[in-house]
N, C-alpha and C positions, 0 to 999 in steps of 0.2 A: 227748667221749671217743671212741678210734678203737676200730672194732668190732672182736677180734680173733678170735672165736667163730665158726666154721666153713670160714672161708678158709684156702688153704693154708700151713702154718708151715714157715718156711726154716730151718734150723737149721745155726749156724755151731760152727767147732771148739772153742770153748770149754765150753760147754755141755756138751755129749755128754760130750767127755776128764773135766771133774771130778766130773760126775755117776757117770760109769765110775770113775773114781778113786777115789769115795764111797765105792763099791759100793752105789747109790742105783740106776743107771739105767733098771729095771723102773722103780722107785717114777716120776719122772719122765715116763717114755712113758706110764705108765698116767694119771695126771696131767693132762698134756698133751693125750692122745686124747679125754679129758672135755672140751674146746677146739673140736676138731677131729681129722679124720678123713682128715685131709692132710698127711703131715709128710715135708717132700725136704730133701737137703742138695745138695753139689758132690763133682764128682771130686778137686776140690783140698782141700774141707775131709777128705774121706774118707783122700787122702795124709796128710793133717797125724794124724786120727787112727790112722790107721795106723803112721808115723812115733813118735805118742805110746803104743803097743804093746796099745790098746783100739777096733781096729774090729772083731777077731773078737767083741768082745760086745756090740758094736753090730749086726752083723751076724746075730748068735745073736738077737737079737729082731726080728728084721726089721723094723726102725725105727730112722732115715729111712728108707722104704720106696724111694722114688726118688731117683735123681741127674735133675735136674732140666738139667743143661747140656749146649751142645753146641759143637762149634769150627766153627760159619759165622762169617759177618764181622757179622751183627744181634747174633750174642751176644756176639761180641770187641768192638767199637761198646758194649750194655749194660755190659759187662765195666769197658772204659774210660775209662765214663762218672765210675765210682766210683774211680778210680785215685787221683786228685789230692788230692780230700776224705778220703777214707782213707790218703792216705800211703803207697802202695804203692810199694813197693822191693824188686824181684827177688821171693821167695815172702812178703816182710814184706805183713802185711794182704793177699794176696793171695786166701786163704777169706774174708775180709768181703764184698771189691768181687766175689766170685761170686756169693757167698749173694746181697746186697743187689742184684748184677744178672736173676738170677733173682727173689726177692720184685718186684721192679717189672714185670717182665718178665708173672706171673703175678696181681698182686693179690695178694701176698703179707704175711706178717705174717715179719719177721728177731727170728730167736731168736741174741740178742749178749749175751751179758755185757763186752767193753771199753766203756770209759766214752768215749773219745773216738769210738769207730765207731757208738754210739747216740748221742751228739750228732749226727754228719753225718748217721744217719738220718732225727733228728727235724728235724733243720734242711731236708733235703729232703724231706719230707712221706711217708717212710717209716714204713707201722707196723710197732712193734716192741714186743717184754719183753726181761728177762733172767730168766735164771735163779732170782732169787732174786724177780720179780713171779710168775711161773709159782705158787712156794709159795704168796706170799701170795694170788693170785690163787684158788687151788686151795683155801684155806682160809677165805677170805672166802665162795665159792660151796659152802662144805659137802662137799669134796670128800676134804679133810682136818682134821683137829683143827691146832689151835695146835702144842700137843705137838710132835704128828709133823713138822708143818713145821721149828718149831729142832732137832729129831733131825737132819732133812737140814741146814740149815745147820750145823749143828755137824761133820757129818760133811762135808761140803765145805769147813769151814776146816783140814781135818786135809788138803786136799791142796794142791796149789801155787798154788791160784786164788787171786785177788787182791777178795778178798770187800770188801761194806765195814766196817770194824771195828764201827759203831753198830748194824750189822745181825746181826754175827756175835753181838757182846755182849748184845744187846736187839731179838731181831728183833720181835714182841708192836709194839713203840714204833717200830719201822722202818715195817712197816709200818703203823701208824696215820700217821706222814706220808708217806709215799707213795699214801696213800688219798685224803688228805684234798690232795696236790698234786694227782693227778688225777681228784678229786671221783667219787668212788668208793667209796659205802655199805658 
């Protein structure tokens, strides 16, 4: 099991937008900060949630605390490292291969919810959650009740995130396999 507990969390646009979209977001930082006590994202994912019309309440909590990137040619080089595996096209995945070029960049743990941008993570020995391990994560370690956690998934299938349906339906049973893939009490 990769440790994800105290390292810094990268945190990509997906996440933030449907937790914001929730009207979850507090619930999640506070969450999350039970993890760690590091949490950045990019200038690019910050466009995207700005473009998605919730970084002023991202910003209202001040978290992700830091933008973590910069334009020399070592971060444009990390940048485009992740171009090809993530499918990057013009701004397409263009907030993953930041986030996941920072996370490597610092020992980082990428907070993604796309299913194919956490395969190339795990495929390149990136750690990573999404959004919806965070919950179960958070409730396994007592941070939250069962309950509250399918409150939050329920309330992120009411926005445009592409949840998974076994989880939205039966998270309780989600995550019991999710626990028991990554052998995790």
């Amino acid at each position: 099991m990769v440790m994800l507990d105290g390292r810094p969390w990268v945190w990509d646009t997906s996440p933030l937008l449907h937790a914001a979209r929730a009207e979850r977001l507090d619930v999640v930082a506070f969450l999350a900060g039970q993890r760690s006590s590091d949490h950045r994202t990019t200038s690019v994912v910050r466009s995207e949630l700005d473009r998605g019309g919730v970084l002023g309440e991202v910003l209202r909590l001040g978290w992700p605390v830091s933008e973590g990137d910069r334009e020399d040619s070592e971060w444009l080089a990390r940048v485009a490292e992740w171009e090809v595996p993530l499918g990057v096209r013009g701004l397409h995945n263009l907030g993953e291969a930041t986030c996941f070029a920072l996370a490597t960049s610092i020992d980082g743990v990428v907070v993604v919810d796309d299913k194919a941008a956490a395969r190339a993570a795990e495929k390149r020995g990136l750690a990573k959650i999404g959004l919806l391990g965070v919950l179960d994560d958070a409730e396994r370690l007592g941070h939250q009740t069962m309950t509250q956690a399918v409150a939050v998934v329920h309330a992120l299938a009411e926005t445009d995130g592409r949840y998974p349906r076994d989880a939205v339906a039966d998270f309780p049973a989600w995550c019991r396999l999710r626990r028991r893939k990554l052998h995790l009490t």
